[in-house]
N, C-alpha and C positions, 0 to 999 in steps of 0.2 A: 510387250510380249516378245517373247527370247523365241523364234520362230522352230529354232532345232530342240531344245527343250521340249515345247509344244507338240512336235511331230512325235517325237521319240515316246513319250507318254502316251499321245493318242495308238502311236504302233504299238507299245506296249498291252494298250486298253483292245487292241482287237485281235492282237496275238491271242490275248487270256480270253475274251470272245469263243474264237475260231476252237482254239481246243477245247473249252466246256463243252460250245457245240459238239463236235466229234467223239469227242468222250461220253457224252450223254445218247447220242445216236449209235454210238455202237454198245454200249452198255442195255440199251433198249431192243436193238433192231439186229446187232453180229449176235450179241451174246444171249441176248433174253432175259437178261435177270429177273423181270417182272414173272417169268413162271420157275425159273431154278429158285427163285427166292434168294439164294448167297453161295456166293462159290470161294472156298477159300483157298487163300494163295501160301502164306504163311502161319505159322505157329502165334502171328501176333497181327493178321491182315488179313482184312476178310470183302468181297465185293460184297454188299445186302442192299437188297430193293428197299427203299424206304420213299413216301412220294409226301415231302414233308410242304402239308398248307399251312404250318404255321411261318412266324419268322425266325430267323437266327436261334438254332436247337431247339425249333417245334414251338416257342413260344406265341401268343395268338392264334395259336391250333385250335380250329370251331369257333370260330367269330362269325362262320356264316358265308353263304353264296355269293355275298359282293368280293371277298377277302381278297381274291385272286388280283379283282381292280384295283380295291383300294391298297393293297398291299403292293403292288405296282406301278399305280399309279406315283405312291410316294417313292417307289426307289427312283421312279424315272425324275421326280423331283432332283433327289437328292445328287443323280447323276449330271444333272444340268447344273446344280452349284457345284462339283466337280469340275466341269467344264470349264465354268469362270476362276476355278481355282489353279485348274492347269495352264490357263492361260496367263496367269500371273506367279506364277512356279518361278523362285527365284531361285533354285540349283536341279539338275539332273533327278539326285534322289528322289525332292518330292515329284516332280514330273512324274518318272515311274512312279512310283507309291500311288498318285491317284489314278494314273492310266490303270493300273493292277485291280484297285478298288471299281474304278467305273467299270471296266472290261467284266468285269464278275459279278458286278450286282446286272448291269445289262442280260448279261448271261439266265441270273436267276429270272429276272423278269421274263423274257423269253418263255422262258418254263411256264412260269404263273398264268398267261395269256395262253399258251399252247394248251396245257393240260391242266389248269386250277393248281397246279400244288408244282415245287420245285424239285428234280429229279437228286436226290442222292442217294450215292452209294458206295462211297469207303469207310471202311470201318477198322479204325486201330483199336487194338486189344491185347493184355498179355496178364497174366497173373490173376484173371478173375474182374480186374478193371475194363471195361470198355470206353472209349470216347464215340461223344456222339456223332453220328451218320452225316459224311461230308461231301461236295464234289469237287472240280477243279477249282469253278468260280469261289466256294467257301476260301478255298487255301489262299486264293490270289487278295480278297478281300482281306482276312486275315495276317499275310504275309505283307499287304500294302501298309496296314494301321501300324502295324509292329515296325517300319519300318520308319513311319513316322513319326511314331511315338521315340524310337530313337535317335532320331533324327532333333527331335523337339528338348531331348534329355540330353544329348550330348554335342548338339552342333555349337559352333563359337560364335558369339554374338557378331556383328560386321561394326567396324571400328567407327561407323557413323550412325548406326544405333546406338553405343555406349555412348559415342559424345550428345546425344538427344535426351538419353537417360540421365545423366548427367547435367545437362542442363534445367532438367524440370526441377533439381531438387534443390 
């Protein structure tokens, strides 16, 4: 385990934490959203209360009174194999990438135990299109996968993986 790798990822994972918090507590508690409903900022950016119990874009939405656990229960899964994966993060990138991803499914869990359902509320839109209802945790989740996805599409193999590969055939 790369011990600065490891730290840098986990600071990363509680950075994206600490503002979801914030952002969700003021979007709740400075601003109200829950009773203005959406306040809009731009021609194509809108804050809207949305309290999404499903998963990832509302999906599993009405599964029922446990959902909040079991739907929790599994991210805090998934964030523990996270864990074991940052701890063997063999470059910077993925370190970040997964601190981004834990820090934010953390984040949604939070939510889930706190009030049943996961707080979001940005909303991009322009021309009649809307995307769906997101918060910081989503983006950080999202910007971690994307980051590993290209990471995994364009990183250069290490010159003693190709000689292993090479050797099987």
């Amino acid at each position: 385990m790369n011990r600065r790798r490891f730290a840098l990822g986990a600071g990363l994972g509680l950075a994206v934490l600490a503002v979801d918090q914030a952002s969700k507590w003021w979007v709740l508690h400075g601003l109200d959203l829950p009773a203005r409903r959406e306040v809009v900022l731009t021609p194509f950016l809108s804050l809207t209360m949305v309290w999404n119990r499903g998963v990832t874009f509302g999906l599993l939405d009405g599964i029922g009174g446990a959902a909040p656990f079991v739907l929790g229960g599994a991210a805090l899964a998934v964030v523990v194999a996270l864990g074991v994966w940052l701890a063997r993060a063999r470059n910077l990138l993925t370190a970040l990438s997964i601190g981004a991803i834990a820090g934010g499914a953390v984040g949604n869990v939070i939510d889930r135990l706190r009030f049943g359902a996961v707080v979001d509320f940005v909303r991009a839109h322009a021309f009649g299109w809307s995307w769906y209802v997101f918060n910081v945790a989503d983006a950080a989740i999202v910007c971690g996968v994307a980051a590993l996805m290209f990471e995994a599409i364009f990183a250069r193999p290490s010159g003693s993986g190709l000689a292993r590969a090479r050797n099987r055939h």
